[in-house]
C-alpha positions in Angstrom: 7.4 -8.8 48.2 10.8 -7.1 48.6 12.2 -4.1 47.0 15.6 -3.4 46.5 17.3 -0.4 45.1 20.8 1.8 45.0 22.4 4.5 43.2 24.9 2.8 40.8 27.6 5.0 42.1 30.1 5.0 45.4 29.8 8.8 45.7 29.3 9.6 49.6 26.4 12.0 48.7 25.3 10.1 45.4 22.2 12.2 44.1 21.5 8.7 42.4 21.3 7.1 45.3 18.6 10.2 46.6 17.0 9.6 43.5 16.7 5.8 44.0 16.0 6.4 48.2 12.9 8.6 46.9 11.8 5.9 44.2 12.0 3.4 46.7 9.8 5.1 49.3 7.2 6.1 46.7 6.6 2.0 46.5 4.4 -0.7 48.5 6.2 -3.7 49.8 6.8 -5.8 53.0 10.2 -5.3 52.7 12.5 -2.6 50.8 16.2 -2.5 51.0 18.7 1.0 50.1 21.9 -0.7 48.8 25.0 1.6 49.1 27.9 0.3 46.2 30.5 1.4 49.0 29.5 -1.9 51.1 30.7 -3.6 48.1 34.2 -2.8 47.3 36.4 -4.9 45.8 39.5 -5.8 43.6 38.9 -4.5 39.9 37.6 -7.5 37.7 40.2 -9.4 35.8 40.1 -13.2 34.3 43.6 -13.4 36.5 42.3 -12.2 39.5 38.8 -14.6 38.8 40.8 -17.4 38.8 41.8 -17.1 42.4 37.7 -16.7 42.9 35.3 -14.4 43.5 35.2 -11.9 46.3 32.5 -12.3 49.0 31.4 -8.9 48.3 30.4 -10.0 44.5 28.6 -12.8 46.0 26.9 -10.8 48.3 25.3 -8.4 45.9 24.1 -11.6 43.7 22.5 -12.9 46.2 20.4 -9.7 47.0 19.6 -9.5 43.6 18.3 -13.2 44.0 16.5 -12.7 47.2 14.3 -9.1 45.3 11.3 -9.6 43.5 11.5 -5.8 42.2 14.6 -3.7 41.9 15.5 0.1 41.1 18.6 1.1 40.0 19.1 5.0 39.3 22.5 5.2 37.0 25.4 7.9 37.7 27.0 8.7 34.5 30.5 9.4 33.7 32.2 9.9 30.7 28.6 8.6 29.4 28.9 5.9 30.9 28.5 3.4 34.2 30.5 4.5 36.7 33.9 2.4 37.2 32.4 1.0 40.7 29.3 -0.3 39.1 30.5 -1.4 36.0 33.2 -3.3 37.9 29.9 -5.1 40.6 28.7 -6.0 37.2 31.9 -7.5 35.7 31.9 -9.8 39.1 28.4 -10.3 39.6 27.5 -11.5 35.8 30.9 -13.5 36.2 29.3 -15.6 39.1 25.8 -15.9 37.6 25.5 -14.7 33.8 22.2 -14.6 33.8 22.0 -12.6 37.6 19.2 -10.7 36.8 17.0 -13.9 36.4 14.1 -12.7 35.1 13.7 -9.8 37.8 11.2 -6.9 37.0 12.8 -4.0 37.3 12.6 0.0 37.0 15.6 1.8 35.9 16.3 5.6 36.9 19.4 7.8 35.8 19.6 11.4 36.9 23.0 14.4 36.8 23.4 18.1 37.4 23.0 19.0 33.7 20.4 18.8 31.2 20.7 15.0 30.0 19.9 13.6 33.3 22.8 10.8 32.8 20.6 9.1 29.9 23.9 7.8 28.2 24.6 5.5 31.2 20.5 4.8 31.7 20.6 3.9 27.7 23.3 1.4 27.8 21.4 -0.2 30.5 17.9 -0.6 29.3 20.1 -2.6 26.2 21.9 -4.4 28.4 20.4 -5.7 31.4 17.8 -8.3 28.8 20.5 -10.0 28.1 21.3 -10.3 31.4 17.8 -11.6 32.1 16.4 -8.8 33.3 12.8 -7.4 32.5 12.7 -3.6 32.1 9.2 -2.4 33.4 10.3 1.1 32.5 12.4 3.9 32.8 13.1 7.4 33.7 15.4 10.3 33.6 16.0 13.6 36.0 17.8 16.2 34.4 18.9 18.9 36.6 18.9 17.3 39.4 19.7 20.7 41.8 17.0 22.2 40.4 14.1 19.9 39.9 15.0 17.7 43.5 15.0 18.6 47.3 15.9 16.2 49.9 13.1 17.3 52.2 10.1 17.3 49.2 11.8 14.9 46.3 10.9 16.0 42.8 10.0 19.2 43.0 8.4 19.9 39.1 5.3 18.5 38.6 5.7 17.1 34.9 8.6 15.0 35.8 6.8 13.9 39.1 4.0 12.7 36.9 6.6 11.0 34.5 8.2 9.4 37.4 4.8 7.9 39.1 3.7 6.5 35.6 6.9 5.0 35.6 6.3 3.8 38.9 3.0 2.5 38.5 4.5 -0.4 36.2 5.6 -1.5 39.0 2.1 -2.3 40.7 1.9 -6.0 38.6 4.9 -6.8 41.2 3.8 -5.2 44.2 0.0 -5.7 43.8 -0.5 -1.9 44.7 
């Protein structure tokens, strides 16, 4: 059973990627993997630049997808919404394989310093990534991250700890825990 996740941003100190770090620890497997979107720059996706093939980096990332058997994904939002670095893995990736996601279970997390917890970004995917083959086993959203996370104790209010292990839980016909 292995577990990957990342923050779908290239920020240095990406509270998404916190946010997915902290899901990621809260579940059982033999293997987990943190992804960081800076180990996969590349060129910005165009059909002219596709015709001279893909970059490795692309390939890379499609075949960790292909190698998990459950993967979190906690969405930064900007301008509501992916941000340019994701959207542009995603352009590549679903270039290579449109149908990358390949039936993986997965658990989709969005959080942001205000209010709405970057569920713009965390809507577009849950109607998205089906088409892309993926299977949504749920979904949550952190609003306020500042106030309601700390690196040293995670989430930090109770309610939206609760909502985060329910969420979580789905997870448990992958991991068998």
């Amino acid at each position: 059973m292995k577990i990957t996740a990342f923050g779908a941003s290239n920020s240095q100190n990406s509270i998404n990627k916190q946010l997915a770090n902290y899901a990621l620890n809260q579940l059982n497997a033999t293997s987990k993997e943190l992804l960081d979107l800076n180990d996969f720059d590349m060129p910005l996706f165009s059909v002219d630049r596709e015709e001279k093939g893909y970059p490795a980096e692309a390939e890379n990332f499609v075949k960790k997808v292909a190698e998990s058997d459950l993967i979190v994904i906690s969405f930064a939002e900007h301008n509501r919404n992916f941000s340019a670095t994701f959207k542009n893995l995603f352009d590549w990736s679903t270039r290579i394989n449109s149908k990358m996601f390949g039936g993986k279970k997965m658990i989709l997390l969005s959080t942001s310093p205000g209010g709405y917890g970057g569920k713009n970004a965390l809507g577009l995917a849950e109607n998205l990534f089906g088409m892309f083959k993926a299977e949504v086993l749920g979904s949550f959203s952190l609003p306020k991250f500042h106030e309601n996370f700390e690196a040293d104790k995670g989430i930090t209010n109770p309610e939206l700890q609760a909502e985060l292990a329910a969420v979580l839980k789905s997870s448990e016909q992958v991991t068998g825990h």
